[in-house]
C-alpha positions as CSV (number, residue, x, y, z in Angstrom):
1,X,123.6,124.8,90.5
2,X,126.8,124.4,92.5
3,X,125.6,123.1,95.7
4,X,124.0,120.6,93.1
5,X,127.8,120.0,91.8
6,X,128.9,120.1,94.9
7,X,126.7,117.3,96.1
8,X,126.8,115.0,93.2
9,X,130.6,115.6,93.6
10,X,130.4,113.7,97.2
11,X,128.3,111.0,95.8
12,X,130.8,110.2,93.5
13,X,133.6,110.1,96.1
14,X,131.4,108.3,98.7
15,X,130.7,105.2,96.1
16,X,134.8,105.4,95.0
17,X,135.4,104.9,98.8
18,X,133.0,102.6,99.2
19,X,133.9,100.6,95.7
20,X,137.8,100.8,97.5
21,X,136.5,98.8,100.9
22,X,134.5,96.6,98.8
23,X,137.2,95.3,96.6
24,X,139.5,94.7,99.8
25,X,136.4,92.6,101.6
26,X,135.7,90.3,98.6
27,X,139.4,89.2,98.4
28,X,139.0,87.9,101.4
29,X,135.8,85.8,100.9
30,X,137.0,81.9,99.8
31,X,135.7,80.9,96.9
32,X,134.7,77.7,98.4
33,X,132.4,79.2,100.9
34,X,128.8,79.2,99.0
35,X,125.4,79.8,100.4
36,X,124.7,81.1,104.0
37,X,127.7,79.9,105.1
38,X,129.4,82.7,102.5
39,X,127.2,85.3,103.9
40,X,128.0,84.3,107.1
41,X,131.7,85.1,106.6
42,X,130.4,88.2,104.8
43,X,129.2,89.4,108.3
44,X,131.9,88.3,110.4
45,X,134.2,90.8,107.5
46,X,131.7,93.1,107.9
47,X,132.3,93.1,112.3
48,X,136.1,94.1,111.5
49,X,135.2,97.0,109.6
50,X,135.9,100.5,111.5
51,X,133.0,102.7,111.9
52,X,133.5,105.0,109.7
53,X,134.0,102.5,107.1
54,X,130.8,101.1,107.7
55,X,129.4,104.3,107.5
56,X,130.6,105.0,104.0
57,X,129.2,101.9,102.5
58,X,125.9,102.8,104.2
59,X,125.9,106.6,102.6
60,X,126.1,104.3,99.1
61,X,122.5,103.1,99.8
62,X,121.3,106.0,101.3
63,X,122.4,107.8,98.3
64,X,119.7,105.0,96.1
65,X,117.2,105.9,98.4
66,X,117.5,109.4,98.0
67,X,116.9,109.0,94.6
68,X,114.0,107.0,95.5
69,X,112.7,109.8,96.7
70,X,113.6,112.4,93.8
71,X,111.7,109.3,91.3
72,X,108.9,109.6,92.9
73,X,109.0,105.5,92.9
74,X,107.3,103.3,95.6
75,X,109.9,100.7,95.6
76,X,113.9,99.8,95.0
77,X,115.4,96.4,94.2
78,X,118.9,95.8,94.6
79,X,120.8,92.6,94.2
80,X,121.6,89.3,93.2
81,X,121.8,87.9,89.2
82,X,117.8,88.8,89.1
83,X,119.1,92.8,89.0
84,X,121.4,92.1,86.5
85,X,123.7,94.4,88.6
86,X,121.5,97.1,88.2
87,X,119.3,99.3,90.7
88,X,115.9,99.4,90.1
89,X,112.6,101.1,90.9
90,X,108.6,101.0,90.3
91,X,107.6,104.3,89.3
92,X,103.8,104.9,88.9
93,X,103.6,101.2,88.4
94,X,106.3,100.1,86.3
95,X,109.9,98.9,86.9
96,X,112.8,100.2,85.2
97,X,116.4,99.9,86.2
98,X,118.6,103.4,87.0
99,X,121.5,103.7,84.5
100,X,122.7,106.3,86.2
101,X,124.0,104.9,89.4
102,X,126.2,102.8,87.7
103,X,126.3,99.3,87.9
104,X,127.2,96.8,91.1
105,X,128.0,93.5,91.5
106,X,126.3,90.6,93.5
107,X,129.3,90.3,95.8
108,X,129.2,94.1,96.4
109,X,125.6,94.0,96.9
110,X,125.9,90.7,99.4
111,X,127.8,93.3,101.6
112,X,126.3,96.5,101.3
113,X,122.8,95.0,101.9
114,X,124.4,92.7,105.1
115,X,125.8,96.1,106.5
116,X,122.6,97.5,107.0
117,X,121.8,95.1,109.2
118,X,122.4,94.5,113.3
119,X,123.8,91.5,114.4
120,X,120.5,90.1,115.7
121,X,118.7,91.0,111.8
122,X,121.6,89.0,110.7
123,X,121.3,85.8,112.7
124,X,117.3,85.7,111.8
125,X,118.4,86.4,107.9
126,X,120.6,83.0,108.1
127,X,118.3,81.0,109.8
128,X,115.2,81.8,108.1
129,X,116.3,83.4,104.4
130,X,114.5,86.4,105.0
131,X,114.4,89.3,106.9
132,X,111.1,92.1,107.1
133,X,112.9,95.0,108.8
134,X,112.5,99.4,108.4
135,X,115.0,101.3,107.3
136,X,115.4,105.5,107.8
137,X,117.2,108.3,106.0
138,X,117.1,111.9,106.4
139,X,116.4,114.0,102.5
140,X,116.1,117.6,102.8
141,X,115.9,117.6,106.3
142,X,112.9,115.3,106.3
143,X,112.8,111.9,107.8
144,X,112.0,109.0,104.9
145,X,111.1,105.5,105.8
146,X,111.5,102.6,104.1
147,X,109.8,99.5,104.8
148,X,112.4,96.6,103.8
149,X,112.4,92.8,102.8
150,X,116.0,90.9,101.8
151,X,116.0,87.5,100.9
152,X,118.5,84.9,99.5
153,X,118.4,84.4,95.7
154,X,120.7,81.4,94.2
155,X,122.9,81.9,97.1
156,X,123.1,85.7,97.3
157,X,120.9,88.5,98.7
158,X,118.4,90.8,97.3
159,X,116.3,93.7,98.8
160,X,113.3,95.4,98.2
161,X,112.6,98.5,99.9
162,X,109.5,100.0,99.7
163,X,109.0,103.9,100.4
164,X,106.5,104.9,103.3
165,X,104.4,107.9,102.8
166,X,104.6,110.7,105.5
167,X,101.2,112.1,104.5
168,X,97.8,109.8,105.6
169,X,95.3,109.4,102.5
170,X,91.6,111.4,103.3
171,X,89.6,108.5,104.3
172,X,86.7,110.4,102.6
173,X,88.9,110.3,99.4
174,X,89.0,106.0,99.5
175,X,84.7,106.9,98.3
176,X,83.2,104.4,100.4
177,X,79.4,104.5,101.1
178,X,78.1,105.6,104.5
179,X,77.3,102.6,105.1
180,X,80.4,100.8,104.7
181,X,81.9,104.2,106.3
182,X,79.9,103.6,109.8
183,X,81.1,99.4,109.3
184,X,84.4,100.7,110.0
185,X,84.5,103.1,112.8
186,X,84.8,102.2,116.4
187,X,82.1,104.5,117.1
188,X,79.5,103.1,115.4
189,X,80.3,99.5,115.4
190,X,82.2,98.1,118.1
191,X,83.5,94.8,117.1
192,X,84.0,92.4,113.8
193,X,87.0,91.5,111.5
194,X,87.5,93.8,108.5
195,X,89.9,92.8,105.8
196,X,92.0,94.8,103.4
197,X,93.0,92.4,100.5
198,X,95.0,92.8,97.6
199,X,98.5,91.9,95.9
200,X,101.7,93.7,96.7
201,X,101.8,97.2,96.0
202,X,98.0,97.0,95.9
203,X,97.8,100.2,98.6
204,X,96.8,98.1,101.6
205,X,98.7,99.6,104.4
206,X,97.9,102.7,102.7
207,X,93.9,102.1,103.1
208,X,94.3,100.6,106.4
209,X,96.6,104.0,107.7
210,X,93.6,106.0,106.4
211,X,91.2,104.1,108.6
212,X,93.0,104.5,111.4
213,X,93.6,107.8,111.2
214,X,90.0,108.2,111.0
215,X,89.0,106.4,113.8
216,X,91.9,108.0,115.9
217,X,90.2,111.7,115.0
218,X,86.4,110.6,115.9
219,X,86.4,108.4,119.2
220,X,88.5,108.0,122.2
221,X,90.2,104.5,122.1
222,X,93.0,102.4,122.5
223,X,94.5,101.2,119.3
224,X,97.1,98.8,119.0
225,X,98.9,98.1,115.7
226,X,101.1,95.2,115.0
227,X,103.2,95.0,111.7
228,X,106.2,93.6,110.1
229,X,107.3,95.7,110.1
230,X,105.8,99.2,111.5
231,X,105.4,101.5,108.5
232,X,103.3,104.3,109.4
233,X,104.0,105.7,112.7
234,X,100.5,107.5,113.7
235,X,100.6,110.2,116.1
236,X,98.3,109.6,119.3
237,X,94.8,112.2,118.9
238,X,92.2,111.2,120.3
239,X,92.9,107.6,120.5
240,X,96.2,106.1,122.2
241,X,97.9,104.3,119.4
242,X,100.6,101.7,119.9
243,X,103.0,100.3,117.7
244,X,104.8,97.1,117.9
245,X,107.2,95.7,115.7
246,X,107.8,91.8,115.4
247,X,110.9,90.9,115.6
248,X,111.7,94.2,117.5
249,X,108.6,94.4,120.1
250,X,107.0,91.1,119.7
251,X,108.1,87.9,118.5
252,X,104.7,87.1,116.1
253,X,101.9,88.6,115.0
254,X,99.9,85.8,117.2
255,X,101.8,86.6,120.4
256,X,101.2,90.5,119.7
257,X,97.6,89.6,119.0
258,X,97.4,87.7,122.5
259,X,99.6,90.1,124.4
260,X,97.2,93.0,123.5
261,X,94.4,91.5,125.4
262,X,96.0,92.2,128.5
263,X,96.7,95.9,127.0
264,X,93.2,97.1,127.5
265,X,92.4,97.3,123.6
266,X,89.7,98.5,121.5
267,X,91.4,98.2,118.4
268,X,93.8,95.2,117.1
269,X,95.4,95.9,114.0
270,X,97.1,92.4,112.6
271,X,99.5,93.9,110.2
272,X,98.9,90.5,107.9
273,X,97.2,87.3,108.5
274,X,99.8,84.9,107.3
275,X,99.3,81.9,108.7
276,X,97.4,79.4,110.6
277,X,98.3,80.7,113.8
278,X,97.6,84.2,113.4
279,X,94.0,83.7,111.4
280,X,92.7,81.7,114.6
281,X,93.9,83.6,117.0
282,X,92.5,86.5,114.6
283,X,89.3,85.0,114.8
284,X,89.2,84.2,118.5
285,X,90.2,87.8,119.6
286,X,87.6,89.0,117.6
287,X,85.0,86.7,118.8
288,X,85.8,88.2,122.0
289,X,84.5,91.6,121.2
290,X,87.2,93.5,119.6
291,X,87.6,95.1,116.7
292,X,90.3,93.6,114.4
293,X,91.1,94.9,111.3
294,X,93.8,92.8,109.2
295,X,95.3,91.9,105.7
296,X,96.0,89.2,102.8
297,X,97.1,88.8,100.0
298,X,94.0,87.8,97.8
299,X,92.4,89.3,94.6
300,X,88.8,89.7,95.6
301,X,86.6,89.1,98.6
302,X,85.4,85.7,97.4
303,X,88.8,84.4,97.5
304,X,89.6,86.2,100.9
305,X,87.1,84.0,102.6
306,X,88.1,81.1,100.8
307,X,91.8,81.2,101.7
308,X,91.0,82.1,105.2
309,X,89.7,78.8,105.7
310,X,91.6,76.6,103.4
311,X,94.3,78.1,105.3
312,X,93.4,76.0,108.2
313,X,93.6,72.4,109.2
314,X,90.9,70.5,107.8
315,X,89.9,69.3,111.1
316,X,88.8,72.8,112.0
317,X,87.6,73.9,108.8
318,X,84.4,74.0,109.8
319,X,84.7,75.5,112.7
320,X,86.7,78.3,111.3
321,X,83.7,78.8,108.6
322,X,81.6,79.2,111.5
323,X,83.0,81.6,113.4
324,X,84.8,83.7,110.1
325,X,80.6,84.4,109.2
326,X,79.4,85.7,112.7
327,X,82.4,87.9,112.8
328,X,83.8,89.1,109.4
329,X,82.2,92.7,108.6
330,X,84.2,93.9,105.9
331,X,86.3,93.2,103.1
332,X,87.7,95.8,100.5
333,X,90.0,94.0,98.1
334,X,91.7,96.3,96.1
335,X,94.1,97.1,92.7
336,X,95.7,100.3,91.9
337,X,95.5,100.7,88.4
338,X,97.6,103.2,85.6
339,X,95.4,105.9,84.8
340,X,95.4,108.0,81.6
341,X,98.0,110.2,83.1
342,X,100.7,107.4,83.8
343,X,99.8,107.6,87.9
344,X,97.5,104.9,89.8
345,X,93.8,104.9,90.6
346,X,92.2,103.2,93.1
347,X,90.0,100.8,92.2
348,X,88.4,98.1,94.7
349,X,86.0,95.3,95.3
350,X,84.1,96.1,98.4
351,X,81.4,93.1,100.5
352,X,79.7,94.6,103.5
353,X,78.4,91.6,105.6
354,X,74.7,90.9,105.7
355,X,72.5,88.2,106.8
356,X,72.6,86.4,103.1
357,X,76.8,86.5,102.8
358,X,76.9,85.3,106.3
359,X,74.2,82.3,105.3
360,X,76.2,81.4,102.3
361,X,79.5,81.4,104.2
362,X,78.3,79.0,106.9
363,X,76.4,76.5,104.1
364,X,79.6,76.7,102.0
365,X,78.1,79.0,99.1
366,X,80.4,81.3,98.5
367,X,80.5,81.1,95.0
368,X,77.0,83.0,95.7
369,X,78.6,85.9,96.8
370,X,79.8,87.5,93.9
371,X,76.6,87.9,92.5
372,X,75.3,89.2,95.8
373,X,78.1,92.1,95.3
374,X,76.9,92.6,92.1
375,X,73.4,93.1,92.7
376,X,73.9,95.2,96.5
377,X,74.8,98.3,95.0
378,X,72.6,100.9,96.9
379,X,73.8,98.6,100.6
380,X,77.4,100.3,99.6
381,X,79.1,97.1,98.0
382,X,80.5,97.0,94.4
383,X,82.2,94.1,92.6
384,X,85.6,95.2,91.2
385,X,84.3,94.6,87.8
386,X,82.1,97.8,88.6
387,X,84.4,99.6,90.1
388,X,86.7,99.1,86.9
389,X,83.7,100.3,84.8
390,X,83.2,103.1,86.7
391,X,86.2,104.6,86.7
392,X,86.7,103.9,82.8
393,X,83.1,105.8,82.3
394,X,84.6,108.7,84.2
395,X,87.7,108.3,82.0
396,X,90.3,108.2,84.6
397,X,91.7,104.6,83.1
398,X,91.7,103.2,79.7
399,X,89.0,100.2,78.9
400,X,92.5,98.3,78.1
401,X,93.5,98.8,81.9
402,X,89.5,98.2,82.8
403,X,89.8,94.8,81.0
404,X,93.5,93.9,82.4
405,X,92.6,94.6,85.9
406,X,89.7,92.4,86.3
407,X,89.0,89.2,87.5
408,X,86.2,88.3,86.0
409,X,86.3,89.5,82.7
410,X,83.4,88.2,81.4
411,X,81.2,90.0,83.4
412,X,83.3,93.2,82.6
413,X,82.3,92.7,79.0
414,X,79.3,92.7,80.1
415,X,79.4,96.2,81.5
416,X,81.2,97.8,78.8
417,X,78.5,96.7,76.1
418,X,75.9,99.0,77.8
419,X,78.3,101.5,76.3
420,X,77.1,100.3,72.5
């Protein structure tokens, strides 16, 4: 109880000191400076702070972190009108602001976020409005890393920080069938694109760790991963793994994806396919008998394959249709849904590539491929919908969360009435 006292009693003098340098920087900010031009002179303030000043307002956010970790939560937003000068956090789900660590304003925010950033972070947050970068702190004696986004918001910053996990989900846990299992290790099959879809905070980068992991303890390869930025930072087994961080290692994810051709690679992890750029040169590497496993942001395979090549110029549409169905292998699009005990399930849509998806790809049928999901059960594929109703029949989520979660709630209906 009184080291407790003891260090609650710090964190209270730590934010005083830090609330005293923060009153003495905003004087000093002209009200007629607006935009990045204001945060501009925000890090040109921040450049004649001393050390240990710098150091003080840095403890402030390490101290919201910390309790990021006590929470339990996945994620922190600080900043801007949006926070209503609150700090908030997603625990099991759901975001909820933190009374408790009082309250902070956007021009204190604008500085305290800046100051965790170098010089060179600072210039690409100007230029572009956003920043991807990791963050570190040490909580009883244990590193915790952050993955990190901050972004202008009506002229003044925000962040999100999202919590990485130390610990690597089982891949048996994920409950994939065999065959989809074998789709996705090196040793079995040695090439093709597999995709890992879902929203934010959908447990991508947590899947994808877990299939890394497994290939790294089953066959001796070279994997490298390229993210922005790096989250989880696998220890080399039987597999060299490297990791390369753009902005830090490699300027893109397309010039990482080119540069590790010359690396000797087995394995090309493309931390997101964002762009144009990076989906072609995805596609090309793969073509060239790699393995590539990426991610997007989509809701279910159907639409994965759809923005793929929407994504593209229309003059290479076609060819991008093409060459997406003689490679593609996998996609597991996923949702993590609030179970019955207020914590998240896993629930996912899973297409294992055969001869009829790759048909309807190339003729532009995807619509088809739904039903082919639907109807591939015992080949190790499952539509969400399924999914859903699986878990719901097991009673691990509520037929409320079944229904919410879908995307095609008809067909979910549909399920649920074999129940009658």
């Amino acid at each position: 109880m009184a080291e407790a006292a003891t260090l609650t009693l710090e964190a209270d003098q730590t934010v005083r000191r830090a609330r005293e340098i923060l009153s003495r920087l905003i004087v000093h900010v002209p009200a007629s400076q607006e935009g990045f031009e204001r945060q501009m002179f925000i890090g040109k303030l921040l450049k004649e702070l001393s050390a240990e000043q710098r150091q003080c307002l840095k403890r402030v956010v390490d101290g919201w972190l910390a309790r990021t970790v006590e929470l339990e939560a996945s994620d922190i937003d600080v900043g801007s009108h949006g926070c209503g000068e609150q700090i908030w956090f997603r625990v099991f789900g759901f975001k909820r602001p933190e009374p408790k660590l009082g309250s902070f304003s956007v021009d204190e925010t604008d500085f305290l976020i800046q100051n965790l950033l170098m010089d060179k972070q600072r210039e690409f947050l100007y230029e572009w409005r956003n920043l991807d970068f990791s963050y570190m702190i040490t909580f009883n004696g244990a590193r915790v890393r952050f993955r990190a986004d901050t972004y202008f918001d009506l002229d003044h910053l925000a962040l999100n920080m999202r919590r990485i996990s130390d610990t690597i989900y089982p891949f048996k846990d994920l409950g994939l069938h065999q065959n989809v299992a074998r789709a996705l290790s090196l040793a079995h099959v040695k090439q093709g694109l597999v995709l890992i879809t879902g929203i934010t905070g959908s447990g991508k980068s947590t899947t994808l760790d877990s299939i890394i992991d497994a290939n790294n303890k089953t066959i001796e390869a070279h994997v490298v991963i390229i993210g922005s930025p790096i989250e989880k930072i696998h220890t080399s087994r039987r597999c060299i793994i490297r990791h390369r961080e753009v902005g830090r290692d490699v300027m893109s994810f397309k010039e990482g994806a080119v540069q590790a051709l010359r690396q000797d690679p087995d394995i090309i992890v493309i931390g997101e396919m964002r762009d144009p750029d990076t989906i072609l040169t995805a596609l090309e590497i793969t073509d060239s008998g790699h393995k590539v496993f990426s991610t997007l942001h989509t809701g279910s395979a159907v639409e994965s394959i759809d923005r793929i090549i929407a994504e593209c110029p229309t003059s290479v549409q076609e060819r991008v249709r093409m060459r997406l169905a003689d490679v593609l292998t996998v996609i597991i699009s996923q949702k993590l849904v609030p179970d019955t005990n207020g914590r998240l399930q896993l629930a996912k849509e899973v297409l294992l590539v055969n001869s009829s998806v790759r048909a309807a790809i190339k003729n532009n049928n995807t619509g088809e491929i739904y039903q082919m999901i639907f109807e591939s059960g015992s080949e190790g594929m499952t539509t969400i919908e399924q999914d859903l109703y699986r878990l719901y029949r097991l009673r691990r989520i509520s037929k409320e969360n079944a229904i919410n979660f879908a995307n095609n709630k008809k067909r979910l209906g549909e399920l649920l009435r074999r129940e009658l």
